[in-house]
C-alpha positions in Angstrom: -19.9 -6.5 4.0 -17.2 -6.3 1.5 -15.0 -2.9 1.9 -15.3 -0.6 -0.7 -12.0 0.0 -3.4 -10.2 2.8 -1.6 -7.4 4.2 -3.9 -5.8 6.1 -0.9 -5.4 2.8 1.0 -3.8 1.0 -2.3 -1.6 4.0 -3.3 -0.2 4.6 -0.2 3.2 3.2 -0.5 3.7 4.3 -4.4 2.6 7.5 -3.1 5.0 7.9 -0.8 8.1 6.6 -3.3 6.7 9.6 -5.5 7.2 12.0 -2.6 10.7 11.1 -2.6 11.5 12.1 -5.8 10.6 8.5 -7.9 8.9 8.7 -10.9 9.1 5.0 -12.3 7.7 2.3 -9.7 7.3 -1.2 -10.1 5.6 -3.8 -8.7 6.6 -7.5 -8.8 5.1 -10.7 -7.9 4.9 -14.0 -8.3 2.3 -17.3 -9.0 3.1 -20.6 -8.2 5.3 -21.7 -5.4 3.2 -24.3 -3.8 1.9 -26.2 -7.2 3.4 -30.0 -7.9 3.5 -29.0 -11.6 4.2 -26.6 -13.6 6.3 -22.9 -13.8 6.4 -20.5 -11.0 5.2 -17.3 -12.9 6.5 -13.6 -11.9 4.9 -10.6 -13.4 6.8 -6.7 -12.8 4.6 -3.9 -14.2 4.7 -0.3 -14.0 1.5 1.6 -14.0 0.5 5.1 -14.7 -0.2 6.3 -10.6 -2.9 9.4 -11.8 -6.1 9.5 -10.4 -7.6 9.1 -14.6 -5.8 5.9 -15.5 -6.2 4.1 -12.4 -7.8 0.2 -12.7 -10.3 0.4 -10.1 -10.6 -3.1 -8.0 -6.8 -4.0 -8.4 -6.2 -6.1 -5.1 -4.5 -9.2 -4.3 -5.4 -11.7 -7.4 -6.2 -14.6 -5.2 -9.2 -12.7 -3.5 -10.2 -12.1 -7.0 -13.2 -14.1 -9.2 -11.4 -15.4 -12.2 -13.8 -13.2 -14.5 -12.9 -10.6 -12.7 -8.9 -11.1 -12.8 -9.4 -11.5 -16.1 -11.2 -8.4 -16.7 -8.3 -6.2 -14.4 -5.9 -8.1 -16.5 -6.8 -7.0 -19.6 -7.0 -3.6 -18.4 -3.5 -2.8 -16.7 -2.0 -4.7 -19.2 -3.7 -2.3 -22.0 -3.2 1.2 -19.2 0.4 0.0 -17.6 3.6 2.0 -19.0 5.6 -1.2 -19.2 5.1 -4.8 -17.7 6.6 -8.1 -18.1 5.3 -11.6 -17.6 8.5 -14.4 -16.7 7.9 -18.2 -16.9 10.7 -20.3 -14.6 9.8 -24.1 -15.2 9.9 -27.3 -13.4 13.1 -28.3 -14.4 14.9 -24.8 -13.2 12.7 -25.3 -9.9 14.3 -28.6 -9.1 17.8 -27.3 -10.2 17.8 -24.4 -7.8 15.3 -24.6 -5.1 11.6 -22.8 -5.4 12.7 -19.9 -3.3 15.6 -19.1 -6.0 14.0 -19.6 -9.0 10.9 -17.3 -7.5 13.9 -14.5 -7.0 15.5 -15.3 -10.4 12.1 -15.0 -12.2 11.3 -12.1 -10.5 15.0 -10.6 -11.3 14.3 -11.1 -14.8 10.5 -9.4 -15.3 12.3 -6.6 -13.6 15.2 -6.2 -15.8 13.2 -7.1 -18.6 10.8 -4.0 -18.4 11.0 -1.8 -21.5 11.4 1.0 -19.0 14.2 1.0 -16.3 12.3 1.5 -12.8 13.5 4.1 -10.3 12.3 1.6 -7.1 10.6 -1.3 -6.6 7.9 -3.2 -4.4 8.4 -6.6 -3.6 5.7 -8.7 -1.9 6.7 -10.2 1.5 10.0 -9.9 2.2 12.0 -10.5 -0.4 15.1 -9.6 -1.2 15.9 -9.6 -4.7 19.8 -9.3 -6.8 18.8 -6.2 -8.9 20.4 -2.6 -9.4 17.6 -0.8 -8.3 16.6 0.2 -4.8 13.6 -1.9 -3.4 11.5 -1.9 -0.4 9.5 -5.8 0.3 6.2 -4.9 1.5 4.3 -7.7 3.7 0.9 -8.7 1.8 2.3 -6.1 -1.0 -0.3 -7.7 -3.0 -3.3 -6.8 -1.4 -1.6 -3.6 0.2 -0.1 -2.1 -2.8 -1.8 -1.1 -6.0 1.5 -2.2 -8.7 2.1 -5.3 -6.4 -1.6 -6.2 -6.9 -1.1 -5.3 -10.7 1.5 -7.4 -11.1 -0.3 -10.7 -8.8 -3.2 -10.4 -11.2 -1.5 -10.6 -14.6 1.0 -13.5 -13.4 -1.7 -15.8 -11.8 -4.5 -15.6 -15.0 -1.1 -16.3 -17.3 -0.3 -19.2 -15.2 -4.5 -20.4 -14.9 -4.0 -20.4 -18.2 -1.0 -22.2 -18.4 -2.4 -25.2 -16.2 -5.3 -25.1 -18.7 -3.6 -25.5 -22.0 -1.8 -28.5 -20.1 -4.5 -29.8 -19.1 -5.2 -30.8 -22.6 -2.0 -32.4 -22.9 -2.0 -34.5 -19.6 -5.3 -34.8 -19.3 -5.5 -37.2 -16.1 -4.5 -34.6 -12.8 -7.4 -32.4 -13.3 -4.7 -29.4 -13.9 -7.7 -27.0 -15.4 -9.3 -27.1 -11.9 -6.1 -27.4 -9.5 -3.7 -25.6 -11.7 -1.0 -27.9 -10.4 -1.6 -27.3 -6.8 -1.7 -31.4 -4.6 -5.6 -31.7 -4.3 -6.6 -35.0 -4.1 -7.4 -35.1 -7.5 -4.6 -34.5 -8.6 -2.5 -36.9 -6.2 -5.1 -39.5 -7.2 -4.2 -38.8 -10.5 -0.1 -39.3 -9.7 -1.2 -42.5 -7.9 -2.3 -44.0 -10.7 -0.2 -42.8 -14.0 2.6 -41.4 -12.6 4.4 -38.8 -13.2 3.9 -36.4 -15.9 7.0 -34.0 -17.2 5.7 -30.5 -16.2 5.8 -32.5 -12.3 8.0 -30.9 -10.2 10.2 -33.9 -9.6 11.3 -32.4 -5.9 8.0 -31.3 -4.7 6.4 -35.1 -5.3 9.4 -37.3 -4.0 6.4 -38.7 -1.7 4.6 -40.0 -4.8 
């Protein structure tokens, strides 16, 4: 049986950032490091932490239904204090290395918030070149309400992303794989090629 929403277990490590004296907390993640094709995505957002405005069933966007991701979606974009959404694309990614452009994407949503954070939560353990003091927090995105905020509104961006290429190179299936190597979508590379949203260093096997 599924476990029910517990805001406790989700708030405990902004709760403990507003014990030490932060007010402004951020979340950051990202979407996208394993796909072929297409941008990495990283989303930072800062939500409002009372008990009133909280978006019940934030969690880790991957355990998530896609109607429901985008129903949380719309509703800590419309409730959060500030939040950005960062595209890094294919060509940037091959320039610089996934793991880099994941840090530079998630540098700029940070820096780009209309409101400068006091702190902020990474997920997993990384480190990122900002101003601001940070703590990385292991599964952050199913273990921390703004991580979780942030994981939701950068994967339905990128979902829809893949989609809206889809339409434009129609023949890898990106509406169902969103870029990630099914067999589809290798059967697809097999046969025309590649496209130019590929990811040119993650399909030197092709």
């Amino acid at each position: 049986m599924k476990k029910p929403w517990n805001a406790e277990e989700k708030l405990q490590y902004e709760r403990a950032l507003l014990a030490r004296g932060y007010q402004y907390i951020a979340g950051v993640d990202e979407v996208g490091r394993g796909p072929l094709a297409g941008p990495v995505v990283c989303a930072a957002v800062i939500m409002p932490l009372d008990e009133e405005t909280l978006v019940v069933g934030v969690d880790d966007s991957k355990k998530l239904s896609e109607k429901k991701r985008e129903a949380l979606a719309e509703q800590i974009k419309a409730r959060a204090l500030a939040y950005t959404i960062i595209e890094i694309d294919e060509k940037v990614i091959d320039e610089i290395n996934i793991l880099e452009a994941t840090k530079l994407g998630m540098k700029r949503a940070i820096e780009g918030l209309e409101i400068s954070p006091d702190v902020v939560l990474t997920d997993g353990n990384m480190t990122i070149n900002i101003a601001h003091p940070q703590q990385s927090v292991i599964h952050g995105d199913a273990l921390s309400y703004s991580i979780g905020a942030a994981s939701i509104i950068a994967k339905v961006h990128r979902d829809k992303m893949m989609v809206d290429f889809a339409q434009t190179y129609p023949d890898y299936g990106f509406e169902k794989n969103k870029g990630y190597g099914t067999a589809a979508h290798i059967k697809g590379i097999k046969e025309k090629g590649l496209c130019p949203i590929h990811r040119r260093s993650f399909t030197k096997n092709f």
